[in-house]
C-alpha positions in Angstrom: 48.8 206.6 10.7 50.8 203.8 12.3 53.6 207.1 13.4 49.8 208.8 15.0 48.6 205.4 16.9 52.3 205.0 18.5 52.8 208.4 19.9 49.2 208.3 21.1 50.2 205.6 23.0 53.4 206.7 24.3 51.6 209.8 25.3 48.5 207.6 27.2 52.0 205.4 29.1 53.4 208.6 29.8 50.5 210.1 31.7 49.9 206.8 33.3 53.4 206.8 34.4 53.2 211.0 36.0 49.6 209.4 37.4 51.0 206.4 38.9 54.1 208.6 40.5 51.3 211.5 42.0 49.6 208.5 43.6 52.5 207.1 45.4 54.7 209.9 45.9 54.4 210.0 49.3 55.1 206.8 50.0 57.9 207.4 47.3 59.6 210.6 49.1 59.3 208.9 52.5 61.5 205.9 51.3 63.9 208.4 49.5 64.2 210.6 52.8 65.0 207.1 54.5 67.5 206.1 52.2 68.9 209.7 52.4 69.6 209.5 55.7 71.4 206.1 55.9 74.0 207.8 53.6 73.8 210.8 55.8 74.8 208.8 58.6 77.5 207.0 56.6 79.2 209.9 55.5 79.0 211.3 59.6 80.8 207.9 60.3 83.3 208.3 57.8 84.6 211.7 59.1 84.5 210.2 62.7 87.0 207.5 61.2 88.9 210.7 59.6 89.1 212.8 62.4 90.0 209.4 64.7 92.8 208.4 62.2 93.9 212.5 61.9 94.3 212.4 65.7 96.7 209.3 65.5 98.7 211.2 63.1 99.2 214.4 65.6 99.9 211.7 68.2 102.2 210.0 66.3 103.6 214.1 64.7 104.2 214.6 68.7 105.9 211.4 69.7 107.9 212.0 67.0 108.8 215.6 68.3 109.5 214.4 72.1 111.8 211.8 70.8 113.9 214.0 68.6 114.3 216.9 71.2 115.4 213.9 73.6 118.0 212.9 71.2 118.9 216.3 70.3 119.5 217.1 74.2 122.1 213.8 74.4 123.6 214.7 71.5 124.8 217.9 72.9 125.5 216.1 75.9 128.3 213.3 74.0 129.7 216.4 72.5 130.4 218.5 75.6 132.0 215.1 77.0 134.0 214.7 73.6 132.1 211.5 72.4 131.5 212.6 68.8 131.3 209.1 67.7 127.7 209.4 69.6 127.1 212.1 68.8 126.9 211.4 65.0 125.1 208.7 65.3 122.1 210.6 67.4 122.5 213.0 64.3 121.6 210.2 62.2 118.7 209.3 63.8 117.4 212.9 64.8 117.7 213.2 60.4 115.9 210.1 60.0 113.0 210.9 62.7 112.4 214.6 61.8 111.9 213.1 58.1 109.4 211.3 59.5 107.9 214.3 61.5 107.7 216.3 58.5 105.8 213.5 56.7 103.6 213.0 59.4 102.8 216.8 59.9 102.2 216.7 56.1 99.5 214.0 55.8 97.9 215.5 59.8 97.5 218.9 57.6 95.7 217.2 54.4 93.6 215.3 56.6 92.6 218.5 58.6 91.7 220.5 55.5 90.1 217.4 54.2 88.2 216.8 57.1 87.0 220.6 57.3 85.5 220.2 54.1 84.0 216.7 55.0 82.3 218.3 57.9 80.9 220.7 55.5 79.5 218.5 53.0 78.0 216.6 56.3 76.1 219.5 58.2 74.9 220.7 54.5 73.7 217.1 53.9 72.2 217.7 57.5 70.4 220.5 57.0 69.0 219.7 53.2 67.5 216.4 55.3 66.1 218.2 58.0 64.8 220.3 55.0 62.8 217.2 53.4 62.1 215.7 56.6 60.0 218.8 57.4 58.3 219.0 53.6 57.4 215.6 54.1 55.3 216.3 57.4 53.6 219.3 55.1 53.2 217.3 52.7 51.5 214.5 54.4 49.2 217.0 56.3 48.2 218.9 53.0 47.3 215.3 51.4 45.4 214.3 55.0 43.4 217.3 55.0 43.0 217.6 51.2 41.2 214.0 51.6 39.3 215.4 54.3 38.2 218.1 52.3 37.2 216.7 49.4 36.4 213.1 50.0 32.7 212.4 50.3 32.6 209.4 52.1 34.8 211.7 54.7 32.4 214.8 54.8 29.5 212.5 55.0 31.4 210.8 57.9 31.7 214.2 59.8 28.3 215.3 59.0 26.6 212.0 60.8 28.9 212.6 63.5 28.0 216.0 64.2 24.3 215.3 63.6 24.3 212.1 65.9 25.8 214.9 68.9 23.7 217.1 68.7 20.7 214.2 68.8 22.7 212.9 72.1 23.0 216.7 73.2 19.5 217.5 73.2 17.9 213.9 74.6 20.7 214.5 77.5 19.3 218.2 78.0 15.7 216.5 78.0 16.7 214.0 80.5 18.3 216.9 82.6 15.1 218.9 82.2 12.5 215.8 83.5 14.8 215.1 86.5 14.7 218.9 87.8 10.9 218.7 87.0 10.4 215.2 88.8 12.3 216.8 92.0 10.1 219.9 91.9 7.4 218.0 92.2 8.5 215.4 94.7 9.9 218.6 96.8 6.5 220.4 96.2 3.9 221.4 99.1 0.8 218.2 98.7 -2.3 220.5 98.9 -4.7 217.8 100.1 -2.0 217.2 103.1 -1.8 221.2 103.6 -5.8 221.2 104.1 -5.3 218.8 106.3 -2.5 220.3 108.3 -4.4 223.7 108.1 -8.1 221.9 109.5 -6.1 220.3 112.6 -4.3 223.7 113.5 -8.1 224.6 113.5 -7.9 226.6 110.7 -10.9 226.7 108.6 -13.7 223.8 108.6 -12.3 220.6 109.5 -12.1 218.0 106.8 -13.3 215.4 109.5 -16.3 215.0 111.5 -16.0 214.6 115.0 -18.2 212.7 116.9 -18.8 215.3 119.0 -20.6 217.3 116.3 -22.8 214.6 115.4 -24.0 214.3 118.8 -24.5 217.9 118.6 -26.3 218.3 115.4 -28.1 215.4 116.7 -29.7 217.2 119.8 -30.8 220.2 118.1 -33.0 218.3 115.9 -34.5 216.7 119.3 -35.0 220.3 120.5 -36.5 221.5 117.4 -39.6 219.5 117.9 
């Protein structure tokens, strides 16, 4: 029993473990691409410092070189003028230097096979970080948009929004629609001031009685008795 109750709960720690890493594996991934790169960048610096120290070496390889063929040439020199005394002596050192050379042009061709494969192990490093870089953007948009789609709160959100424009939508169509009404109208023909416009042109029966007609109307009452 006791065997039962302590791999139930090394089971239950293990799933709270595997949940704990799902919930913060982004932020988890995103610190391991950052620490990724620094040692990216530290192994680009150390073949910089190679390739820097490899070029002193061919430097020094061709200093070497010059200095030898200028001895060699004064060597042949104190021969032809019967100083072999000097000329043994530049032998000496011409032995001593192209030991060197050798040596030199030795460690200049490990460096350059080393480096070579340096550089190699660099633009891999490179690319598998521009690899995680890019699975981390996908990552973080799947996880945005999964939220999105399955987060109540967050569909709710987009459903109020959406219903809240279209409210504004239509009460700025109905504003639109009473300001083109209100111009018709102000823009409109006033039929009570078209009457009146048509009377004076002496169109129809005047709207207004002229004095004249009540003096008229008048005397043909007087006559009619």
């Amino acid at each position: 029993m006791f065997k039962q109750i302590l791999t139930l709960v090394r089971g239950r720690a293990h799933e709270a473990e595997e949940a704990f890493g799902d919930r913060h594996a982004l932020p988890v991934l995103a610190q391991q691409i950052r620490d990724a790169a620094r040692g990216v960048e530290a192994a680009r610096r150390a073949v910089a410092v190679a390739i820097a120290q490899n070029r002193l070496e061919a430097e020094n390889a061709e200093r070497l070189a010059a200095r030898i063929k200028d001895l060699e040439a004064r060597a042949i020199a104190a021969l032809e003028k019967g100083r072999e005394d000097l000329a043994i002596e530049a032998a000496g050192s011409i032995a001593r230097l192209e030991t060197e050379l050798q040596n030199a042009r030795q460690v200049e061709a490990e460096f350059s096979g080393g480096i070579d494969r340096l550089r190699q192990a660099v633009r891999q490093s490179e690319m598998r970080l521009s690899a995680l870089r890019r699975g981390e953007r996908l990552a973080l948009a799947r996880d945005r948009t999964r939220r999105l789609a399955h987060d109540a709160p967050g569909e709710n959100t987009l459903a109020d929004a959406e219903a809240t424009l279209a409210r504004l939508e239509r009460r700025q169509r109905e504003a639109e629609l009473t300001a083109e009404a209100l111009a018709t109208l102000e823009t409109g023909p006033d039929p009570a001031a078209l009457a009146e416009k048509l009377a004076a042109a002496g169109c129809g029966r005047p709207l207004v009685t002229s004095a004249d007609e009540v003096l008229q109307r008048l005397r043909s009452r007087m006559n009619a008795h």
